[in-house]
C-alpha positions in Angstrom: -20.7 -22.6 20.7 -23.4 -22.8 18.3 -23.3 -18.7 17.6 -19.5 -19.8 16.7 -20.5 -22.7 14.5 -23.1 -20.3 12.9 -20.5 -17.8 11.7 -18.5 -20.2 10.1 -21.0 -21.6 8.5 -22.2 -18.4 7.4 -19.0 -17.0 6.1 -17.9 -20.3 4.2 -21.5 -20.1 2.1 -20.5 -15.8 1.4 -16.8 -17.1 0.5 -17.8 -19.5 -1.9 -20.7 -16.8 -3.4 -18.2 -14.3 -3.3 -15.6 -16.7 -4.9 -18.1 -17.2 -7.7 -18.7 -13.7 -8.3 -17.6 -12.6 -11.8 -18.3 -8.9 -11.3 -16.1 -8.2 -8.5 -12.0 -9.1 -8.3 -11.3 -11.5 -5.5 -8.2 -9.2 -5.3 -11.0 -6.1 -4.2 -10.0 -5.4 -0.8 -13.2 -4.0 0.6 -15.2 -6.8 -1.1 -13.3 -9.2 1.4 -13.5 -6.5 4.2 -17.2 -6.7 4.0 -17.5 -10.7 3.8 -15.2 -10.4 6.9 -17.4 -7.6 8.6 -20.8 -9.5 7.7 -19.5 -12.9 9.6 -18.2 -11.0 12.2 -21.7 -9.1 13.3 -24.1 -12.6 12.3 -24.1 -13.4 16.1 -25.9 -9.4 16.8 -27.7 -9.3 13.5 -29.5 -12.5 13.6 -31.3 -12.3 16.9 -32.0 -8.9 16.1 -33.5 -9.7 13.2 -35.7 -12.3 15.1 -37.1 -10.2 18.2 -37.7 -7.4 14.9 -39.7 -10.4 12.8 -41.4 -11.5 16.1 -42.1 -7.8 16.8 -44.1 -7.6 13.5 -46.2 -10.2 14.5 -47.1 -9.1 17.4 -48.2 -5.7 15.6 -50.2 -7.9 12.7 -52.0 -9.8 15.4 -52.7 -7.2 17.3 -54.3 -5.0 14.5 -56.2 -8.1 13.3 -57.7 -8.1 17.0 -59.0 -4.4 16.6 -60.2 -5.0 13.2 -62.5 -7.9 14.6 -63.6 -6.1 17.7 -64.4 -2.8 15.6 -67.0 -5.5 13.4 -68.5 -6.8 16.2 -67.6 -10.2 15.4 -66.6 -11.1 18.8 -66.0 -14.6 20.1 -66.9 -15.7 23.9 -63.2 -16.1 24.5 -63.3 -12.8 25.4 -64.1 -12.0 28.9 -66.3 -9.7 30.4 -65.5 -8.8 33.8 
């Protein structure tokens, strides 16, 4: 329910930018197939978009990990089995 709430939310905030859009004719038929495309895919594309941000993270973290090992400023939270 809260994916469908979502989309509607999400496509009345694009009607109302695309509605305020001087460049492009509200009449423009692939402008409004696009708005309708766009709402329609938000339930994929946003959790997508999270596991990808969460992803990059991961990578940053990780990368900060070597970099600290690799200057031998180790903490003792490391174990040494």
């Amino acid at each position: 329910m809260w994916y469908l709430s979502g989309t509607i939310i999400f496509f009345c905030y694009w009607l109302v930018f695309f509605l305020k859009d001087k460049t492009t004719s509200n009449s423009h038929l692939a402008s409004w197939v696009v708005l309708i495309i766009a709402a329609a895919i938000w339930p994929l594309s946003a959790p997508l978009a999270m596991i990808e941000l969460i992803n990059k993270a991961k990578q940053k973290q990780d990368k900060s990990e070597v970099k600290i090992i690799k200057g031998k400023e180790v903490t003792n939270t490391v174990n040494s089995n």
